[in-house]
RODREN-305196 format. One record per residue (C-alpha): x, y, z; residue number from 1; residue in one letter. Coordinates in nm, 3 decimals. Layout:
N
X->X&Y->Y&Z->Z&num->NUM&residu->A;
...
***
This chain:
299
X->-26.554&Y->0.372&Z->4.884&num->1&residu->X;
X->-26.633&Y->0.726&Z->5.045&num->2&residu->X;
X->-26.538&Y->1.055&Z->5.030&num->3&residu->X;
X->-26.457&Y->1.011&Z->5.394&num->4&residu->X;
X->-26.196&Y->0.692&Z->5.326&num->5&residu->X;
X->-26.036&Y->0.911&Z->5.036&num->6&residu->X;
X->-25.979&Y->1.218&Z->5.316&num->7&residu->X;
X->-25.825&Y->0.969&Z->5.548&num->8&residu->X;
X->-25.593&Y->0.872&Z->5.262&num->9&residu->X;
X->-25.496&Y->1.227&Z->5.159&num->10&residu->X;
X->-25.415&Y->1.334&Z->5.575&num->11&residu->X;
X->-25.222&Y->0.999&Z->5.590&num->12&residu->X;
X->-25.012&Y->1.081&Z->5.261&num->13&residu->X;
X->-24.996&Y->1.432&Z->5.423&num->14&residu->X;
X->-24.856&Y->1.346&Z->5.731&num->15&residu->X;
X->-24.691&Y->0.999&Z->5.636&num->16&residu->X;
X->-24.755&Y->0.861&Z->5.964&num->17&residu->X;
X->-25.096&Y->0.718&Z->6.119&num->18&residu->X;
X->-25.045&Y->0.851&Z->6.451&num->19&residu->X;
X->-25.029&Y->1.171&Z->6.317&num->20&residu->X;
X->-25.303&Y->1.191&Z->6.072&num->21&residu->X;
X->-25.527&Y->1.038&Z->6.287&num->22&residu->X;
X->-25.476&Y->1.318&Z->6.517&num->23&residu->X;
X->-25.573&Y->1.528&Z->6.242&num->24&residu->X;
X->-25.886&Y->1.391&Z->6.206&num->25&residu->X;
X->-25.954&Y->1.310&Z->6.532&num->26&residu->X;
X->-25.994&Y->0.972&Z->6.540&num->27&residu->X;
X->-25.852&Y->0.679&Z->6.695&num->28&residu->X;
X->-25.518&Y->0.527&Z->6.526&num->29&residu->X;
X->-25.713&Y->0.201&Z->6.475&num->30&residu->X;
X->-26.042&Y->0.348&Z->6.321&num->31&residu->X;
X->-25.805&Y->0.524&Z->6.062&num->32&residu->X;
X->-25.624&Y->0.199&Z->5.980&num->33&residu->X;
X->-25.942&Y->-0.003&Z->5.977&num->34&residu->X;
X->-26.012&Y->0.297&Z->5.689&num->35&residu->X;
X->-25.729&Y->0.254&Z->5.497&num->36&residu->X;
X->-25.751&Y->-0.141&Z->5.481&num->37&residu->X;
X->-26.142&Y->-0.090&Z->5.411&num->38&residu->X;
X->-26.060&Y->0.126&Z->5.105&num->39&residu->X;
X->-25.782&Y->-0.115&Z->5.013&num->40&residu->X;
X->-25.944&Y->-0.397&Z->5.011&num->41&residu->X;
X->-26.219&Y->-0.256&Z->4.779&num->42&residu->X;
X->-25.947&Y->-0.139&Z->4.538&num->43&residu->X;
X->-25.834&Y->-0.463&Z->4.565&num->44&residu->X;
X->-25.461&Y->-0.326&Z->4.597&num->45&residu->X;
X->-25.224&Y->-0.165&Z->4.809&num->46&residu->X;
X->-25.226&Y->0.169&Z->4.886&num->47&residu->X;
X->-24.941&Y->0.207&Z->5.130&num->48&residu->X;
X->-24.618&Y->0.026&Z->5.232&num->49&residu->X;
X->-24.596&Y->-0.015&Z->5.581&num->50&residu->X;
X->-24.199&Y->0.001&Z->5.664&num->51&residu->X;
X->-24.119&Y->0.025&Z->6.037&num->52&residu->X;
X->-24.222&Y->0.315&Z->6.194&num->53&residu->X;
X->-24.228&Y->0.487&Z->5.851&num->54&residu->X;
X->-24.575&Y->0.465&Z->5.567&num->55&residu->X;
X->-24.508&Y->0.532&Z->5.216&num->56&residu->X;
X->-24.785&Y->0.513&Z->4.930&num->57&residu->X;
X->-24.740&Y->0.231&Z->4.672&num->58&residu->X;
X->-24.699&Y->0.314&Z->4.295&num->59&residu->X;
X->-25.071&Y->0.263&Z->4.288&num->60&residu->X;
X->-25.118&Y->0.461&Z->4.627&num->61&residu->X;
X->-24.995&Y->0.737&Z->4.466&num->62&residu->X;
X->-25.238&Y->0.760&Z->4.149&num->63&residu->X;
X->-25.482&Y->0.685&Z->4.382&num->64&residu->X;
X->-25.412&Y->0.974&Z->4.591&num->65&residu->X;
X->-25.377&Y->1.225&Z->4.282&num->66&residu->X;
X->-25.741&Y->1.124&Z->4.201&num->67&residu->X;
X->-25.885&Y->1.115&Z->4.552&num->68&residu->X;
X->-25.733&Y->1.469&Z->4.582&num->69&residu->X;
X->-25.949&Y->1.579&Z->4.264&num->70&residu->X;
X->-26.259&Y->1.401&Z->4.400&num->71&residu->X;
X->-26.247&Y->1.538&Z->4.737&num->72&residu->X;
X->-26.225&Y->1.920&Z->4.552&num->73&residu->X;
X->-26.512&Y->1.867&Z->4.317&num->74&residu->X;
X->-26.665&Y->1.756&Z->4.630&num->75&residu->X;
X->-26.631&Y->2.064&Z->4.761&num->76&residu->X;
X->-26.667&Y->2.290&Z->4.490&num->77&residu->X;
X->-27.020&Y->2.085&Z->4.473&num->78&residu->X;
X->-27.096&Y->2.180&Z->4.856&num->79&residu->X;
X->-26.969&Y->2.545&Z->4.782&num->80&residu->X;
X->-27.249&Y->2.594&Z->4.477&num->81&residu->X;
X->-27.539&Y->2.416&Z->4.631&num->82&residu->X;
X->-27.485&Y->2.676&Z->4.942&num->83&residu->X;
X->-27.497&Y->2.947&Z->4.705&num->84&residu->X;
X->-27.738&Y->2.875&Z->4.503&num->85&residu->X;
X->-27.971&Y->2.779&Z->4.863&num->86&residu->X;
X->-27.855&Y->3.186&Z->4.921&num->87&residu->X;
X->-27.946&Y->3.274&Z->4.570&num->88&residu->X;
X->-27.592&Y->3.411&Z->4.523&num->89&residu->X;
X->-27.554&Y->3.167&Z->4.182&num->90&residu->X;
X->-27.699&Y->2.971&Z->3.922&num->91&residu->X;
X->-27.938&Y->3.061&Z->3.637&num->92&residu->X;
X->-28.305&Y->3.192&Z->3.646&num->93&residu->X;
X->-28.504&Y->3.184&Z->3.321&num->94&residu->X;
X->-28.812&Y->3.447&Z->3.381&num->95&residu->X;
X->-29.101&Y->3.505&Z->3.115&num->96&residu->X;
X->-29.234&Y->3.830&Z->3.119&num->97&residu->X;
X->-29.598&Y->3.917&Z->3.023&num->98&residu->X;
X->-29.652&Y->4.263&Z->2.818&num->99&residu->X;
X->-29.762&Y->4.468&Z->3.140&num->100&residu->X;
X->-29.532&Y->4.293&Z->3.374&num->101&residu->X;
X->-29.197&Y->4.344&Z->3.135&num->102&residu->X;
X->-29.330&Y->4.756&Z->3.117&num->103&residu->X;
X->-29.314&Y->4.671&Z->3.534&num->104&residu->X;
X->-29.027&Y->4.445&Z->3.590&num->105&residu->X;
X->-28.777&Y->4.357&Z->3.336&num->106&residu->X;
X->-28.551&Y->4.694&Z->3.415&num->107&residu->X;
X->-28.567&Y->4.714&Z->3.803&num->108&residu->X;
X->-28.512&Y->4.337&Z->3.760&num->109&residu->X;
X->-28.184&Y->4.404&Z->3.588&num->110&residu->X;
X->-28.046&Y->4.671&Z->3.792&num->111&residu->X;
X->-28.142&Y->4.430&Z->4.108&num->112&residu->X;
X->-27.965&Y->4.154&Z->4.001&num->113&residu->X;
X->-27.679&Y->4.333&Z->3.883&num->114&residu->X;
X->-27.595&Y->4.498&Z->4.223&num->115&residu->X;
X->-27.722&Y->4.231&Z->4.423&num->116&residu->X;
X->-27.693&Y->3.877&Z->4.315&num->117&residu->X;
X->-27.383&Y->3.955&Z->4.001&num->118&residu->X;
X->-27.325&Y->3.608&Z->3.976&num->119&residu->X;
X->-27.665&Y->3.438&Z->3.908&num->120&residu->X;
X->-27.732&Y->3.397&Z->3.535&num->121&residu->X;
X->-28.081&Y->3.573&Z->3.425&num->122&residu->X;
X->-28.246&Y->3.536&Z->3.123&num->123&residu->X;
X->-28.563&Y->3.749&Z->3.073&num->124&residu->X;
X->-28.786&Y->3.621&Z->2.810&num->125&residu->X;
X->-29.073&Y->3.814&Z->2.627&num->126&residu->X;
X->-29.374&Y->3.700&Z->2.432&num->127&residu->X;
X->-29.748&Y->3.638&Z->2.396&num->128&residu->X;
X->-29.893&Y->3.436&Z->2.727&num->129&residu->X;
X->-29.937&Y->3.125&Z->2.505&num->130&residu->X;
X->-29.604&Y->3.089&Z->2.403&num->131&residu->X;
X->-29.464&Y->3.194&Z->2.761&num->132&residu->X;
X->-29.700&Y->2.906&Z->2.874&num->133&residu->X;
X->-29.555&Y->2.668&Z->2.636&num->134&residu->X;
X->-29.188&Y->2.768&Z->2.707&num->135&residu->X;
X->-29.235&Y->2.686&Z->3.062&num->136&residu->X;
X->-29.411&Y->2.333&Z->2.986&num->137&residu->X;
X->-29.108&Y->2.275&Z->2.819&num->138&residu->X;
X->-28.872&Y->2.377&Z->3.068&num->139&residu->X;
X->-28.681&Y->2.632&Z->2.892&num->140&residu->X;
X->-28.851&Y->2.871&Z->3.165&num->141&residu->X;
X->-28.859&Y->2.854&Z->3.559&num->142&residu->X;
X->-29.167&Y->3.079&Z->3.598&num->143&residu->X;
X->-29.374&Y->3.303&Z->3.385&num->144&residu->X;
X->-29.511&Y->3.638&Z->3.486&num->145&residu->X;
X->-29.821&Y->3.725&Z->3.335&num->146&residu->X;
X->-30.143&Y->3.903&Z->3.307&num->147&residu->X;
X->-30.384&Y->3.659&Z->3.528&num->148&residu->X;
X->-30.714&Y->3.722&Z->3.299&num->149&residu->X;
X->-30.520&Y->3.566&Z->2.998&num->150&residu->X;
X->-30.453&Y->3.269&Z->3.165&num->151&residu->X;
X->-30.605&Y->2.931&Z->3.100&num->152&residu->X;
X->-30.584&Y->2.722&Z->3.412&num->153&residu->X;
X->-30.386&Y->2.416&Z->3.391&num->154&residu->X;
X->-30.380&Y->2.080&Z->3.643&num->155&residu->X;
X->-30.018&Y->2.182&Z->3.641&num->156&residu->X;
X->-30.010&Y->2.488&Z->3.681&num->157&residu->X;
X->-29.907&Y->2.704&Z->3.988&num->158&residu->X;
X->-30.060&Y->3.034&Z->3.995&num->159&residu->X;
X->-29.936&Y->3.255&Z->4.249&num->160&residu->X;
X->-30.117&Y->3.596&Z->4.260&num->161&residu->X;
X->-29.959&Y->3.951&Z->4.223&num->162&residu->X;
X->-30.085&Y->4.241&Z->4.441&num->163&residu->X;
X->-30.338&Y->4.405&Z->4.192&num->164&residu->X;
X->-30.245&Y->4.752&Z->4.029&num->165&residu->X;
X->-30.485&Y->5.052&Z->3.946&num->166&residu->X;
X->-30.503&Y->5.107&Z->3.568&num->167&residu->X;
X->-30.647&Y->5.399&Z->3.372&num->168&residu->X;
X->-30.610&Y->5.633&Z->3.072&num->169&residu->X;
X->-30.281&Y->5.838&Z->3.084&num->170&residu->X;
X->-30.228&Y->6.111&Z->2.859&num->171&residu->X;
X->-29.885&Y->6.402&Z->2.820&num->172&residu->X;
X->-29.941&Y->6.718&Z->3.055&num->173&residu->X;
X->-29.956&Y->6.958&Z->2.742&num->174&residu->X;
X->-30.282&Y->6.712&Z->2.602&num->175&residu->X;
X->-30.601&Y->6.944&Z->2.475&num->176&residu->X;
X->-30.817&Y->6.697&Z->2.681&num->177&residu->X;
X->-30.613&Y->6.836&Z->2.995&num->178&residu->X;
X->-30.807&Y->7.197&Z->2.930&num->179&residu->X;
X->-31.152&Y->6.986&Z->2.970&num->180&residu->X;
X->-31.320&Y->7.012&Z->3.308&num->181&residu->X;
X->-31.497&Y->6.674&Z->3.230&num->182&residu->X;
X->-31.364&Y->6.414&Z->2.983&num->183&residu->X;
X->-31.628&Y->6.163&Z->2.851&num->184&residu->X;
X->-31.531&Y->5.856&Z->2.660&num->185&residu->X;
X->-31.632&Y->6.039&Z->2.339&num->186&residu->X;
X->-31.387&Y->6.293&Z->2.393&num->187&residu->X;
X->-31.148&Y->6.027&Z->2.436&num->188&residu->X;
X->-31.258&Y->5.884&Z->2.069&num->189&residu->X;
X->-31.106&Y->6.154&Z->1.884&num->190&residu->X;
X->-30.736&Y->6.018&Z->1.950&num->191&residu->X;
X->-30.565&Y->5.774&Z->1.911&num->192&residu->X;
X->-30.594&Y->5.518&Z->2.167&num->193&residu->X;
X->-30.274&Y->5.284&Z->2.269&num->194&residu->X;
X->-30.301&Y->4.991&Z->2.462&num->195&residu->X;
X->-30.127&Y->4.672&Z->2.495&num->196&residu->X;
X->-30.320&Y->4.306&Z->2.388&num->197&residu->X;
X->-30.640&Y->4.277&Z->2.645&num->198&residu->X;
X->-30.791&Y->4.007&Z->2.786&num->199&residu->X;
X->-31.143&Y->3.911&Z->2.713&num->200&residu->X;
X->-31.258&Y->4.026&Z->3.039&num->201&residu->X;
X->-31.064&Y->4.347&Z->3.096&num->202&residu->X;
X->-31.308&Y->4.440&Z->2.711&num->203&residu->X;
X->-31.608&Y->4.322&Z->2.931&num->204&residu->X;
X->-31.529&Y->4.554&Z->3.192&num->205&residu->X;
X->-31.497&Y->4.892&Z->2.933&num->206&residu->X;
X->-31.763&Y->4.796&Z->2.743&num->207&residu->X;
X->-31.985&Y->4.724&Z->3.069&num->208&residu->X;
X->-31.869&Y->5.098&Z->3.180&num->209&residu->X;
X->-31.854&Y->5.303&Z->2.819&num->210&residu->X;
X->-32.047&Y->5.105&Z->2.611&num->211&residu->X;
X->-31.957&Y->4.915&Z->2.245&num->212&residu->X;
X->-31.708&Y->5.149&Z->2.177&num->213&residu->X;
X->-31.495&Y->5.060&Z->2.411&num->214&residu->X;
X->-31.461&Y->4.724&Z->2.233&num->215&residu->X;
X->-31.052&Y->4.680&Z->2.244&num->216&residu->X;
X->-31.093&Y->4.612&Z->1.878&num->217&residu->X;
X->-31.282&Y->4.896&Z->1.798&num->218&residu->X;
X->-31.135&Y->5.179&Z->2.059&num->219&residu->X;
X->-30.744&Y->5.085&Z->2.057&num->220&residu->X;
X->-30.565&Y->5.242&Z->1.718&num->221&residu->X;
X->-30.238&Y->5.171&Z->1.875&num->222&residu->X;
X->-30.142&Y->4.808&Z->1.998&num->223&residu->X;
X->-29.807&Y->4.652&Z->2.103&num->224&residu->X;
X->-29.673&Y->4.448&Z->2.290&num->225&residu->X;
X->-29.388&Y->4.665&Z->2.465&num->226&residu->X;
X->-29.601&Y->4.956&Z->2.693&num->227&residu->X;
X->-29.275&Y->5.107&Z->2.709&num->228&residu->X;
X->-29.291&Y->5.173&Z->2.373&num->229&residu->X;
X->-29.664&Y->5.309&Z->2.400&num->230&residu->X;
X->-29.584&Y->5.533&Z->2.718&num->231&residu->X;
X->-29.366&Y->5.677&Z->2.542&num->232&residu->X;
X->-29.588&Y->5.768&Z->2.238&num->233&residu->X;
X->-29.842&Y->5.899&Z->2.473&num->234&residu->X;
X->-29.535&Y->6.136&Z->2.636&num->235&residu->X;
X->-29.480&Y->6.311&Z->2.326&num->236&residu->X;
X->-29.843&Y->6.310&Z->2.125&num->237&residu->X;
X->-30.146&Y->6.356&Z->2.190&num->238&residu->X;
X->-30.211&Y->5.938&Z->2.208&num->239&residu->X;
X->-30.392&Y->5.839&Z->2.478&num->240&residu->X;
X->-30.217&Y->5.532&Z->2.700&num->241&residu->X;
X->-30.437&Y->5.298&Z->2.809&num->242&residu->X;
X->-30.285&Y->5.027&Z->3.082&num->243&residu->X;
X->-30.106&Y->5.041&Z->3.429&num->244&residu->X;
X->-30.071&Y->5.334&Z->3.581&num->245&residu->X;
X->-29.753&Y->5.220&Z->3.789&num->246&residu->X;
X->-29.597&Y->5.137&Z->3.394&num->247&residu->X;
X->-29.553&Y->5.533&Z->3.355&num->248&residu->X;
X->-29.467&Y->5.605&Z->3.733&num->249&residu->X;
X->-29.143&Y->5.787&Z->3.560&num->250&residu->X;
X->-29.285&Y->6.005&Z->3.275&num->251&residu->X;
X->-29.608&Y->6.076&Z->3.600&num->252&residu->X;
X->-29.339&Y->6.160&Z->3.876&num->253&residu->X;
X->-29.185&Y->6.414&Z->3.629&num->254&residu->X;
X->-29.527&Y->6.570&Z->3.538&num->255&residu->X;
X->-29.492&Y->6.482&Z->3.170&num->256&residu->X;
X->-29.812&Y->6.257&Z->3.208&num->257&residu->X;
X->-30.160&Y->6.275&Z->3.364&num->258&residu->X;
X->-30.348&Y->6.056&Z->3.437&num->259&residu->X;
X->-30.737&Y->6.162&Z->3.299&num->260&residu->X;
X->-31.017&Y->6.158&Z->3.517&num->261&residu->X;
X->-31.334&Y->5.999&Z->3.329&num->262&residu->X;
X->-31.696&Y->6.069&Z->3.386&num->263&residu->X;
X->-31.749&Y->5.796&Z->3.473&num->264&residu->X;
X->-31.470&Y->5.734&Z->3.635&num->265&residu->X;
X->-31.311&Y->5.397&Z->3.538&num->266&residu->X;
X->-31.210&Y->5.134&Z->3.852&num->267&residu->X;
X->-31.037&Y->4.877&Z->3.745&num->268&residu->X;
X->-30.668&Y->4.710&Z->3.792&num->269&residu->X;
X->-30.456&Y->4.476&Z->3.624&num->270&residu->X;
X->-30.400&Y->4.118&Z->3.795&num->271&residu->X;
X->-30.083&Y->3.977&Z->3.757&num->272&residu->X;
X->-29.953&Y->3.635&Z->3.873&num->273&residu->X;
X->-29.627&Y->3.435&Z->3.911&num->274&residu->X;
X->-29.675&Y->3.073&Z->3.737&num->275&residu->X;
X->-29.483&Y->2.772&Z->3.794&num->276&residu->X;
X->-29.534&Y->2.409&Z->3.712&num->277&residu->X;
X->-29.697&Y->2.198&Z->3.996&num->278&residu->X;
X->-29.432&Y->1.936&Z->4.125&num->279&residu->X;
X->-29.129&Y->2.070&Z->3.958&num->280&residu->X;
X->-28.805&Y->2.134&Z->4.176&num->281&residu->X;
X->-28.770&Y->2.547&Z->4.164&num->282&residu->X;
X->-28.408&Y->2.714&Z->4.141&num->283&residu->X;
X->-28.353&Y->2.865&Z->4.457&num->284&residu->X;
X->-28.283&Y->3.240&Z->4.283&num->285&residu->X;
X->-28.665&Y->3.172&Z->4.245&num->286&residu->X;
X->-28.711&Y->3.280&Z->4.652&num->287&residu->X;
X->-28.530&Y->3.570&Z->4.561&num->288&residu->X;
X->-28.781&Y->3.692&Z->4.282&num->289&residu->X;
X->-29.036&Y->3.638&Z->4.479&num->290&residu->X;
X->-28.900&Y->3.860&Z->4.770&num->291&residu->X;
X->-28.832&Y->4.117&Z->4.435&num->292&residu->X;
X->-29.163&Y->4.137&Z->4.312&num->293&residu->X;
X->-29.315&Y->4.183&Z->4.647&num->294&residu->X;
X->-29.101&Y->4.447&Z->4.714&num->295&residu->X;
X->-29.172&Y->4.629&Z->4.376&num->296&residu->X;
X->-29.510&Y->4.587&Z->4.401&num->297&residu->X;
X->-29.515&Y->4.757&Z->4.726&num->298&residu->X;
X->-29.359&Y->5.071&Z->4.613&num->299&residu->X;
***
């Protein structure tokens, strides 16, 4: 039994004649007869009486049809949602977000979604790397988004790099160390400085370029998770943000922050990455991420 014998029984019930629904489907009044006795004679019962010139479904015919009728529409309900989820127009997509990636992502994702793909189901998950990492092991996440330097590599792991972005120290327009013609690290020191969790090698770099003192442990007085949250203590103190510059392009547009130019200066960025499981089947709204971040990045 196929979906194809089951159409050929709906179009004959529709028509009541063979001639005529096997001009329907455009076949030969013999192939669709052959069909019918094929799907009968799996069934192991009659499905229609023929009487003269005239076909009517048996008893059985006609439960059989009710059913076929529901099968052939989940059929193509089925088709309907696996085109639209190959478009990315539905489904689910279950994103972890690092710390600097959320401050990046998680709102333009939103808004994006919402006006452009209303009917896939996103859930946005936040959290330290490890548990992100274990979350997606599990399968209660499609990808993670993370900082790259916090990452232990896995055998099944997919790491997809992010375009890198330019970090540095970020302070409100109104800040006393704004007056200062030159800003050393020590004048930096006497406030507070907020930061999100670091990676071991982004507290190589500072302490490489400023010394102990720029130990994470020692140097940050303010540490959260959510640099939303710190950007925003920076805007109206005299804190001193320490991350992304692109996390603050708002409050830097507008004027409200600076960012502070060291002596020395400070080069270095934050490396994010897009990590999947090696082997696993992706959701196609996945694609459509991708083609997100890419953009965002960009601008």
């Amino acid at each position: 039994m196929n979906l194809i014998q089951l159409k050929h029984l709906i179009a004959l019930a529709e028509t009541g004649s063979f001639s005529q629904a096997a001009a329907r489907l455009h076949l030969t009044q013999p192939a669709l007869s052959r069909s019918i006795q094929a799907l009968e004679a799996e069934l192991g019962m009659p499905l229609v009486d023929r009487i003269g010139k005239r076909n009517e479904l048996t008893p059985f015919g006609q439960l059989a049809l009710e059913r076929a009728r529901r099968i052939v529409f989940e059929a193509g309900e089925l088709r309907q949602s696996a085109l639209a989820l190959q478009a990315g127009q539905a489904g689910t997509l279950r994103i972890g977000l690092g710390s600097g990636p959320g401050a990046m992502l998680m709102t333009p994702l939103l808004v994006h979604m919402a006006r452009h793909h209303p009917r896939v189901r996103l859930t946005i998950s936040r959290g330290a790397t490890n548990l992100q990492l274990q979350q997606l092991r599990a399968r209660a996440l499609d990808g993670v988004v993370i900082d790259l330097r916090s990452l232990v590599p896995g055998p099944d792991l997919r790491v997809e790099r992010l375009p890198d972005l330019r970090a540095g120290f970020m302070c409100r327009s109104g800040h006393p160390l704004c007056k200062l013609r030159r800003v050393s690290f020590d004048d930096l020191l006497a406030y507070p400085i907020a930061s999100s969790p670091l990676s071991d090698e982004v507290a190589r770099i500072l302490i490489a370029h400023f010394g102990p003192r720029a130990h994470p442990d020692q140097m940050v007085t303010l540490r959260c998770e959510e640099i939303s949250s710190l950007v925003e203590a920076a805007r109206i103190t005299d804190a001193v943000f320490l991350g992304i510059i692109a996390a603050a392009r708002e409050p830097m547009a507008s004027g409200e922050l600076v960012e502070l130019a060291l002596t020395p200066p400070l080069h270095t960025s934050a490396q994010f990455a897009l990590i999947t499981l090696q082997g696993r089947t992706e959701t196609p709204a996945m694609e459509m991420l991708r083609a997100f971040m890419a953009e965002r990045m960009r601008e």
